[in-house]
PATORPA-653504 format. One record per atom (N, C-alpha, C, O, CB): residue number from 1; residue in one letter; atom name; x, y, z. Coordinates in steps of 0.2 Angstrom, whole numbers, plus 5000, padded with zeros to 4 digits. Each point is the difference from the previous one (the first is absolute). Last residue first. Glycine has a CB too. Layout:
<nodes>
   seq   type   atom     px     py     pz
   NUM      A     CA      X      Y      Z
...
</nodes>
This chain:
<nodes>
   seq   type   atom     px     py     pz
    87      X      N   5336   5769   5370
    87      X     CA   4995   5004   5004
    87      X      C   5002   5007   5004
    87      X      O   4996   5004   5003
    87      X     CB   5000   4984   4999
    86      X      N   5013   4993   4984
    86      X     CA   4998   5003   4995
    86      X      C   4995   5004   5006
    86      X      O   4994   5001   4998
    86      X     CB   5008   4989   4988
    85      X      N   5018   4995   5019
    85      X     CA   4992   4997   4999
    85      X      C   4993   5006   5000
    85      X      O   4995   5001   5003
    85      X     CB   5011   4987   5007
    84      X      N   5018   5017   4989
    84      X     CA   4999   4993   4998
    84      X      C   4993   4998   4999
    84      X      O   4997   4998   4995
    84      X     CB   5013   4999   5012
    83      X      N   4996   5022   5004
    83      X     CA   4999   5000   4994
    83      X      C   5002   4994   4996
    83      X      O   4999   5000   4994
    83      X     CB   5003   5010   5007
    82      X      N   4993   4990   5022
    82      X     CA   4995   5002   4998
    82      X      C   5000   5000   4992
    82      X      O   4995   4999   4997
    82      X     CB   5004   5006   5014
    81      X      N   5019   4990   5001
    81      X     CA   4995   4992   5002
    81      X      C   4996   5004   4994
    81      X      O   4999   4997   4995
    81      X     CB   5001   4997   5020
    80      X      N   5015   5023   4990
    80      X     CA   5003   4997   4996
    80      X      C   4994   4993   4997
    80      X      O   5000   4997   4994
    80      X     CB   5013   5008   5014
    79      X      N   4982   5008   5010
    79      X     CA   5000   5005   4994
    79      X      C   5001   4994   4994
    79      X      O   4996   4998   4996
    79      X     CB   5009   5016   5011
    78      X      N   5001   4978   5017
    78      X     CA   4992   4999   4999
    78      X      C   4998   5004   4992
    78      X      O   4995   4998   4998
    78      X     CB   5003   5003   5017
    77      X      N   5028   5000   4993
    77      X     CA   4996   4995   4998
    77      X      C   4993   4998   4997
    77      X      O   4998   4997   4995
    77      X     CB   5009   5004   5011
    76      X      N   4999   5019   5005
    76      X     CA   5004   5000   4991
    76      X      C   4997   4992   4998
    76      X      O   4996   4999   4996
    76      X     CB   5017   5009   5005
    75      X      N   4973   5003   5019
    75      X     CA   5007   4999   4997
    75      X      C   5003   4998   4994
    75      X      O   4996   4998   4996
    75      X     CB   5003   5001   5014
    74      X      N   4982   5019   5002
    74      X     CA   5000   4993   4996
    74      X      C   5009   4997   4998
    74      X      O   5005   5003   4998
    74      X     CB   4981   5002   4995
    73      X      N   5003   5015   5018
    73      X     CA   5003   4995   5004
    73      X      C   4999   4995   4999
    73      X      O   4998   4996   5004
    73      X     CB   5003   5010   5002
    72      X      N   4991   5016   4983
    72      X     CA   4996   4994   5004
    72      X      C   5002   4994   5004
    72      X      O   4996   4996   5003
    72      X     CB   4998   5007   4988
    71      X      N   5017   5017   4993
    71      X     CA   4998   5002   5007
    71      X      C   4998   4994   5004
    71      X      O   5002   4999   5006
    71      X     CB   4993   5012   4989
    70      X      N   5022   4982   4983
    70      X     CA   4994   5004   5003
    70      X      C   5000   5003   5007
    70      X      O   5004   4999   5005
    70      X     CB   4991   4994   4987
    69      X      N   5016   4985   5006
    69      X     CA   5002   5005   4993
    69      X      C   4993   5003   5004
    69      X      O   4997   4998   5004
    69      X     CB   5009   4996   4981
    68      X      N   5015   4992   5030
    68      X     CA   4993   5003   4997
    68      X      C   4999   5002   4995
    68      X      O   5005   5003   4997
    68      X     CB   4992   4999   5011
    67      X      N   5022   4982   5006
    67      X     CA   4998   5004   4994
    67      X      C   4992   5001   4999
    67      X      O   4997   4995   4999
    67      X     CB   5014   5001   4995
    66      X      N   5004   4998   5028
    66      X     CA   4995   4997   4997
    66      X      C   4998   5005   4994
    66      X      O   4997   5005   5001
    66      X     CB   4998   4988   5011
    65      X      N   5022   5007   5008
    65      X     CA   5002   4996   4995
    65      X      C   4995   4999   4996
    65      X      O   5001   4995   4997
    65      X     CB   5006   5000   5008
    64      X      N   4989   5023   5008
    64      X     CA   5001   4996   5003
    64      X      C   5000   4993   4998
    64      X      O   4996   4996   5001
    64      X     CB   5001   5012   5005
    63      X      N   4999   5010   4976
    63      X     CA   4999   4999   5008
    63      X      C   5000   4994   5002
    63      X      O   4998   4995   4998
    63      X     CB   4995   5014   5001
    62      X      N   5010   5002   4975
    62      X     CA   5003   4995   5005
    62      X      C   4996   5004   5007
    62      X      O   4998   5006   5000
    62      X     CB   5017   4990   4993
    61      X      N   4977   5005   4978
    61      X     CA   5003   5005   5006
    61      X      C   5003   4994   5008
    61      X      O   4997   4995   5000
    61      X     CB   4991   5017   4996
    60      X      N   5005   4989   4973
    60      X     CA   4997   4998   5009
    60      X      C   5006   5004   5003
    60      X      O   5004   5004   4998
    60      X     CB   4991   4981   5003
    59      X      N   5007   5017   4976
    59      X     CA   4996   5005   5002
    59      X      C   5000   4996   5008
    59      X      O   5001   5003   5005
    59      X     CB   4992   5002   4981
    58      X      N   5012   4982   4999
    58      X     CA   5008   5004   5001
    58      X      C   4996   5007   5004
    58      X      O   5004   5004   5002
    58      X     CB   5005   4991   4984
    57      X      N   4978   4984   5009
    57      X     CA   5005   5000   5004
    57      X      C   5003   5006   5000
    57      X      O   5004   4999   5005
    57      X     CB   4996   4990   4996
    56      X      N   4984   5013   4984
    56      X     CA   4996   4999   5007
    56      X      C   5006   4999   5005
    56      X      O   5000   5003   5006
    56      X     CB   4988   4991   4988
    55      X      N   5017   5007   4984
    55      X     CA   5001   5005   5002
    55      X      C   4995   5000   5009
    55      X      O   5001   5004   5005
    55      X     CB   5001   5001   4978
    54      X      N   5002   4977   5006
    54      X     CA   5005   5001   4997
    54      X      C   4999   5007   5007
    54      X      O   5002   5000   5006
    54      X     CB   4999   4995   4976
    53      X      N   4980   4994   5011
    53      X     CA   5003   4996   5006
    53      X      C   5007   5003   5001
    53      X      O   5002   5000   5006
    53      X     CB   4992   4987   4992
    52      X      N   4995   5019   4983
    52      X     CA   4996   5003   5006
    52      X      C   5004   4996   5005
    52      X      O   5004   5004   5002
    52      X     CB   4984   4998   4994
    51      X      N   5019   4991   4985
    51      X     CA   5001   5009   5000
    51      X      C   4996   5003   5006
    51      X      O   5001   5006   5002
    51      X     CB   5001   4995   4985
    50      X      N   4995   4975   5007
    50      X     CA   5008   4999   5004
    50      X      C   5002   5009   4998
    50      X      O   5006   5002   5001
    50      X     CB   4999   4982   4996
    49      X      N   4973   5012   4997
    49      X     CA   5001   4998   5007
    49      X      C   5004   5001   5000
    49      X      O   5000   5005   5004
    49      X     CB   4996   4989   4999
    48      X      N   5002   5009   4974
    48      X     CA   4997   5006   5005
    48      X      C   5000   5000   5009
    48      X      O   5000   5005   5003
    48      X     CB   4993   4995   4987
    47      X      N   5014   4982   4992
    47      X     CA   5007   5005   5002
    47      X      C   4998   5006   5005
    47      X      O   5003   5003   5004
    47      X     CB   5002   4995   4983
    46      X      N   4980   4984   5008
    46      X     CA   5006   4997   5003
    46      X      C   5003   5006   5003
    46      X      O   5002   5001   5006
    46      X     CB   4999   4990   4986
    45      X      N   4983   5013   4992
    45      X     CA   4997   4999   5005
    45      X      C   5006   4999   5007
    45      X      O   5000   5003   5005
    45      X     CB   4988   4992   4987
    44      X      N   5017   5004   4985
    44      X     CA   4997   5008   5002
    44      X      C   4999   4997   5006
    44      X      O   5005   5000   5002
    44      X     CB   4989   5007   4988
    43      X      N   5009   4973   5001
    43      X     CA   5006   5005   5001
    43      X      C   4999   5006   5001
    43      X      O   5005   5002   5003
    43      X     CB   5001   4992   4990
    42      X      N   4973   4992   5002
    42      X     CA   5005   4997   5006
    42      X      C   5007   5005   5002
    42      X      O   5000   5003   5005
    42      X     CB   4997   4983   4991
    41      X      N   4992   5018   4984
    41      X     CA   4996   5004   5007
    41      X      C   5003   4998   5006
    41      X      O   5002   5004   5005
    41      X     CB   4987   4997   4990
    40      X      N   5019   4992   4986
    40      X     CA   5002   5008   4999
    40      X      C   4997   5000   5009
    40      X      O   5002   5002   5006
    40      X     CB   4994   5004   4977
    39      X      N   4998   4974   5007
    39      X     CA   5007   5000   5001
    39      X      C   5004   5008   5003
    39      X      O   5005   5001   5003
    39      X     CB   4993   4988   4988
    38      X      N   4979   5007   4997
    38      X     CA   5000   4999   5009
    38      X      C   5006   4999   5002
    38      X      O   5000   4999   5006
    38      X     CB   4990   4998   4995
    37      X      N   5011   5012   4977
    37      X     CA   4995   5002   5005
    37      X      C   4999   4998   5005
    37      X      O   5001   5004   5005
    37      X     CB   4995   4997   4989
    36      X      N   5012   4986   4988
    36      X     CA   5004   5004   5003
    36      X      C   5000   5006   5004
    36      X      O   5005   5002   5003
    36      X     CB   4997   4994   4990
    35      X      N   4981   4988   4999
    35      X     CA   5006   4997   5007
    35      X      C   5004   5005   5000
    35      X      O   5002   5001   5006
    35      X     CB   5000   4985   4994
    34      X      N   4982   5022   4985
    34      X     CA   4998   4998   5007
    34      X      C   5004   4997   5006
    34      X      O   5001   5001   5006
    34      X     CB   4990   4997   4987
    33      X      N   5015   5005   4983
    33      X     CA   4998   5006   5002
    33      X      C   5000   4999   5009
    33      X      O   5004   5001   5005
    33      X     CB   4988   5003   4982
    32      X      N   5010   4980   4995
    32      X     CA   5003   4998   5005
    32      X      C   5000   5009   5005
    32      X      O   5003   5001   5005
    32      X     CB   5007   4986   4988
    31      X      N   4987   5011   4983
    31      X     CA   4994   4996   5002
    31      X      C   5001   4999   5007
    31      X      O   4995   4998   5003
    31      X     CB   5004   4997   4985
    30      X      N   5019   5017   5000
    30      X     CA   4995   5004   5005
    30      X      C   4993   4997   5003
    30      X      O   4997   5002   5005
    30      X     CB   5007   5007   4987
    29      X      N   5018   4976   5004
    29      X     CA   4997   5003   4994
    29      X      C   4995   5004   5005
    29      X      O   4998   4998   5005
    29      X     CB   5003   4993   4983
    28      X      N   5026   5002   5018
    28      X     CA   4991   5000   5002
    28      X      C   4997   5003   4995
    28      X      O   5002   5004   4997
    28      X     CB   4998   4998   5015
    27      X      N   5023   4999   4985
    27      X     CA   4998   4992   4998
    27      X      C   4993   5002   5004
    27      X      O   4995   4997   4996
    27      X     CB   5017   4992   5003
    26      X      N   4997   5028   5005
    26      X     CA   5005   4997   5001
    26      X      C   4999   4994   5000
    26      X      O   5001   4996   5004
    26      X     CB   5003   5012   5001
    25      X      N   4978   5006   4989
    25      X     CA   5004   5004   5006
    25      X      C   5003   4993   4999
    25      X      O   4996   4996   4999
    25      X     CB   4998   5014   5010
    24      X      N   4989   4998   4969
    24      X     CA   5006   4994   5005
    24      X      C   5002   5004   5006
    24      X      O   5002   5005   4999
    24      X     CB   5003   4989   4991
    23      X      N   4980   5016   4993
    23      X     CA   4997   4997   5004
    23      X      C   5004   4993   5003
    23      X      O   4998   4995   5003
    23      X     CB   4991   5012   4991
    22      X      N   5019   5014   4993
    22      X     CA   5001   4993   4997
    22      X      C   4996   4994   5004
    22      X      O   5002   4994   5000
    22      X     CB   5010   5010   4995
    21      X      N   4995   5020   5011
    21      X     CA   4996   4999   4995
    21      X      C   4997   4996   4997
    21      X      O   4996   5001   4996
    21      X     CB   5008   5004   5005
    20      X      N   5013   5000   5017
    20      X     CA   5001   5000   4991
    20      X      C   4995   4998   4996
    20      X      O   5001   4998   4995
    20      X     CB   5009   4999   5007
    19      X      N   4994   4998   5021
    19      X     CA   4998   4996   4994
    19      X      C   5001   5002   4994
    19      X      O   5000   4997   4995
    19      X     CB   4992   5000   5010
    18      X      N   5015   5013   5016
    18      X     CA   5003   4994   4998
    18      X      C   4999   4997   4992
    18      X      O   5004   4998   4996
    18      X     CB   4995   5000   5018
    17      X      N   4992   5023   4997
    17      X     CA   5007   5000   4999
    17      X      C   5003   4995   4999
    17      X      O   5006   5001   4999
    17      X     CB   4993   5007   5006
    16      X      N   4978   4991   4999
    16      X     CA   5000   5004   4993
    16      X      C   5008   5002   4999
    16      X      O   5002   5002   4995
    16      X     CB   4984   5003   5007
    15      X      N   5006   4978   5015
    15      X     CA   4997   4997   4993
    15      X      C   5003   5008   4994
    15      X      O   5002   4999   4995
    15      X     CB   4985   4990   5011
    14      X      N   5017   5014   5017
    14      X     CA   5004   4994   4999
    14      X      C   4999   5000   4990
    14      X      O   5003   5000   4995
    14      X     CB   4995   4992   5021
    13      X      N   4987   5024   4996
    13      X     CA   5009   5001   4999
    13      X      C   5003   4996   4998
    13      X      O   5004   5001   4995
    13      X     CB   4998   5005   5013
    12      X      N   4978   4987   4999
    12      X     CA   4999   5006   4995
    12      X      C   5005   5002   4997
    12      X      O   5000   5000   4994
    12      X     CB   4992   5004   5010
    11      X      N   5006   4985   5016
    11      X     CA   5000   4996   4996
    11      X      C   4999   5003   4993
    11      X      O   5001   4996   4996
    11      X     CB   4997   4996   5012
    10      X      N   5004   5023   5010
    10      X     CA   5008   4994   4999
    10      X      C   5000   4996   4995
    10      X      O   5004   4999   4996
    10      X     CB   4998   4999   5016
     9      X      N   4978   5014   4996
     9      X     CA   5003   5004   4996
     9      X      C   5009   4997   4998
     9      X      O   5004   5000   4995
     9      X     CB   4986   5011   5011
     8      X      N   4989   4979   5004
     8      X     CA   4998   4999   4995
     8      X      C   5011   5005   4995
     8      X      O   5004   4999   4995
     8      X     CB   4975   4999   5010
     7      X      N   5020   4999   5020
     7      X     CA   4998   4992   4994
     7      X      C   5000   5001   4995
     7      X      O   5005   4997   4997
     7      X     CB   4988   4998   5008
     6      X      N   5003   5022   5010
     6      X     CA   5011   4999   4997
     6      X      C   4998   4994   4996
     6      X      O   5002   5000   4994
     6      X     CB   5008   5002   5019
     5      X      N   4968   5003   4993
     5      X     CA   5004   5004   4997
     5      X      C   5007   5001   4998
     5      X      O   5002   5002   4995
     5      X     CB   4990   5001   5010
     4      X      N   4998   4982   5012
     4      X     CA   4997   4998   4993
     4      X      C   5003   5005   4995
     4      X      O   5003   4998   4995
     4      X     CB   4986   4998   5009
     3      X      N   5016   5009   5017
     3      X     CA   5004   4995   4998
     3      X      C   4998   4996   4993
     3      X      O   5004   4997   4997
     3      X     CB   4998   5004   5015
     2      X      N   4998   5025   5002
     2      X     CA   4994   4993   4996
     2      X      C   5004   4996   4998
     2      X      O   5005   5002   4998
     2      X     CB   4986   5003   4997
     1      X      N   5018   5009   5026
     1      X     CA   5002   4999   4993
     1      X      C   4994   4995   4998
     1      X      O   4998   4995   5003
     1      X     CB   5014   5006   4998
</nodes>
């Protein structure tokens, strides 16, 4: 997923099905364009891990009490560390 791209297209949605036109979102004047932007991106970004991490556990696999995801005998844990820490 681009994530600059959900960025721009959420915050595009918000201002044009909220504002009404009226360069207000919910007492924010559009001049606030920008923080509402990176507020977006923190929360896109958030939700896109915990949907990777989501589907990364329900997909592992068990052997000898130890959950793996994939071929490479990476374990769920180590996958999980990885999407945390964005690698």
């Amino acid at each position: 997923m681009d994530i600059e791209k959900r960025t721009e297209e959420v915050t595009e949605q918000i201002y044009a099905g909220y504002g009404s036109g009226t360069g207000v979102l919910f007492g924010i004047p559009s001049s606030l364009r920008d923080a509402v932007r990176a507020v977006v991106k923190v929360v896109v970004r958030v939700e896109y891990k915990e949907g990777l991490k989501e589907g990364v556990t329900r997909f592992a696999w068990w052997k000898e009490g130890v959950q793996y995801v994939g071929t490479t005998g990476k374990t769920l844990k180590q996958a999980l560390e990885d999407i945390d820490n964005d690698r």
